[in-house]
C-alpha positions as CSV (number, residue, x, y, z in Angstrom):
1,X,2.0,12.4,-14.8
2,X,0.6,10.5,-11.6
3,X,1.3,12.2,-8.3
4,X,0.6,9.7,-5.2
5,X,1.0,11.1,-2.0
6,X,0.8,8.5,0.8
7,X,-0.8,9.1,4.5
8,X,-1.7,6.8,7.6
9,X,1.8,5.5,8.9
10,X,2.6,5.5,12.2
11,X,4.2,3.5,15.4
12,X,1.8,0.7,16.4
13,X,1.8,-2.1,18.7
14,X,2.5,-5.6,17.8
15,X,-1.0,-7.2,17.0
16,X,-2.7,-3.4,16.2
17,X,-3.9,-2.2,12.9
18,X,-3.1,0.6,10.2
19,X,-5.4,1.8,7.3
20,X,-2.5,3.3,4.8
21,X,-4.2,5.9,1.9
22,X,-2.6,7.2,-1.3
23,X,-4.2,9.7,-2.5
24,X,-4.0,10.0,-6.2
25,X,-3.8,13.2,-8.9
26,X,-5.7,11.7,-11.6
27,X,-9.2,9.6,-11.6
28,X,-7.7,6.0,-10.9
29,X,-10.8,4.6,-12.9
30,X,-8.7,4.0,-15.3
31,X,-5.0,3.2,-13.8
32,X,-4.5,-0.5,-15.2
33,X,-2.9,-1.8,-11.3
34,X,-2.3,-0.1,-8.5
35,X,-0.4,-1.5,-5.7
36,X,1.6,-1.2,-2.1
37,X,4.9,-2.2,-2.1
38,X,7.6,-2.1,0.8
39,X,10.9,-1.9,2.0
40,X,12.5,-2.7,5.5
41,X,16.2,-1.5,6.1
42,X,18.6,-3.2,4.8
43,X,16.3,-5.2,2.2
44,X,14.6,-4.7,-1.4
45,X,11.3,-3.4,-1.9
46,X,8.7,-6.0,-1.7
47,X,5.3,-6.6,-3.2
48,X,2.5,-6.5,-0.7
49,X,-0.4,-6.5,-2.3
50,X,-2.2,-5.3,-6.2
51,X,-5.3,-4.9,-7.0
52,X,-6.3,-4.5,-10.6
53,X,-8.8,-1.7,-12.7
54,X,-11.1,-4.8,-12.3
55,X,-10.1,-5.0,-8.9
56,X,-9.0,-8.0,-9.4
57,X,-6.2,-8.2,-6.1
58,X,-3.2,-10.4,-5.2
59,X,-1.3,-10.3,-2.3
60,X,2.3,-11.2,-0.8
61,X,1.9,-14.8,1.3
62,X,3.3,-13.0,4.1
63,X,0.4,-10.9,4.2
64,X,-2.2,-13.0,3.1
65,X,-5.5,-12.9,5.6
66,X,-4.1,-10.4,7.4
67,X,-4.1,-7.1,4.7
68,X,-6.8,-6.1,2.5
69,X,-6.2,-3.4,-0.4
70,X,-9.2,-1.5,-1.8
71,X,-9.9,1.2,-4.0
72,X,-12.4,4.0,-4.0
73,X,-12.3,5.3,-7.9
74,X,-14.9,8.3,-6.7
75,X,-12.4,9.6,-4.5
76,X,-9.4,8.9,-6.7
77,X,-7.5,6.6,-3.4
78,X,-6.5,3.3,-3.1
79,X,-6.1,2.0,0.7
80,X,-4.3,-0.9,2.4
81,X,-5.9,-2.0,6.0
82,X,-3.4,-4.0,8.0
83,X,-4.5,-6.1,10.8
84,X,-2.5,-8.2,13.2
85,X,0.4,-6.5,12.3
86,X,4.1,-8.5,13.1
87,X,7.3,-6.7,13.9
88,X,8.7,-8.0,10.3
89,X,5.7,-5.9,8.9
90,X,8.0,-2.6,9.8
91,X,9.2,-0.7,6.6
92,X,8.5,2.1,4.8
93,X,5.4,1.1,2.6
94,X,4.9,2.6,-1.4
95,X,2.2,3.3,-3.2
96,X,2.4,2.1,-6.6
97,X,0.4,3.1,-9.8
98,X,1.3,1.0,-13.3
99,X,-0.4,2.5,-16.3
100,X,2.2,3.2,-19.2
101,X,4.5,4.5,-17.2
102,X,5.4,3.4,-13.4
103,X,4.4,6.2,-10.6
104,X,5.3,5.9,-6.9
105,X,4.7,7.8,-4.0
106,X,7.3,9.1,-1.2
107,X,6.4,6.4,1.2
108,X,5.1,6.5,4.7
109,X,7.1,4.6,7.7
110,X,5.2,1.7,9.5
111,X,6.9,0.5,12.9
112,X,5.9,-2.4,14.3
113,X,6.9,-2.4,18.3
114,X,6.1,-2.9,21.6
C-alpha cells in the first residue's frame, strides 16, 4: 500500500504561484510514475503533468512552460510548482502514484481568483 497525502493548496491571485507536495509512505525511488492529476467542477480528472522513476516528465499543453513537477526520492515527495496560474487552473489537484497498483491522494483545492 501507498499512502499520498497532499499539502500546499490554497486561494491565489490570478498570475501568483503554488508549490503543491505529496508526501509519500514508501521510498518513491522506486514508484515506476508518479504524477498530478486534476479535476475542476463539473469536469473529469485531467492529467497535468508525470514524471517517471527516470524522471523522465510530460506535461498537459495547457500547462506546458508554466508548471514544473519534481521529485525528491530522499524525502520520499514529489512536488508540482505552478507559476502564472489562470483562473481555468482552479480544481482540486491529485497526487498520483502508478506502480502495480494505482494510489491517489485526497486532493488539495487550488482557486484561482481575483
Amino acid at each position: 500500500q501507498v499512502q499520498l497525502i497532499e499539502s500546499g493548496g490554497g486561494l491565489v491571485q490570478p498570475g501568483g504561484s503554488l508549490r503543491l507536495s505529496c508526501a509519500a509512505s514508501v521510498n518513491i525511488f522506486s514508484i515506476t510514475a508518479m504524477g498530478w492529476y486534476r479535476q475542476a467542477p463539473g469536469k473529469e480528472r485531467e492529467l497535468v503533468a508525470t514524471i517517471t522513476r527516470g524522471s523522465r516528465t510530460n506535461y498537459a499543453n495547457s500547462v506546458k512552460g508554466r508548471f514544473t513537477i519534481s521529485r525528491d526520492n530522499a524525502r520520499n515527495t514529489l512536488y508540482l510548482q505552478m507559476n502564472s496560474l489562470k483562473p481555468e487552473d482552479t480544481a482540486v489537484y491529485y497526487c498520483n502514484a502508478a506502480h502495480i497498483d494505482t494510489y491517489w491522494g485526497q486532493g488539495t483545492q487550488v482557486t484561482v481568483s481575483s
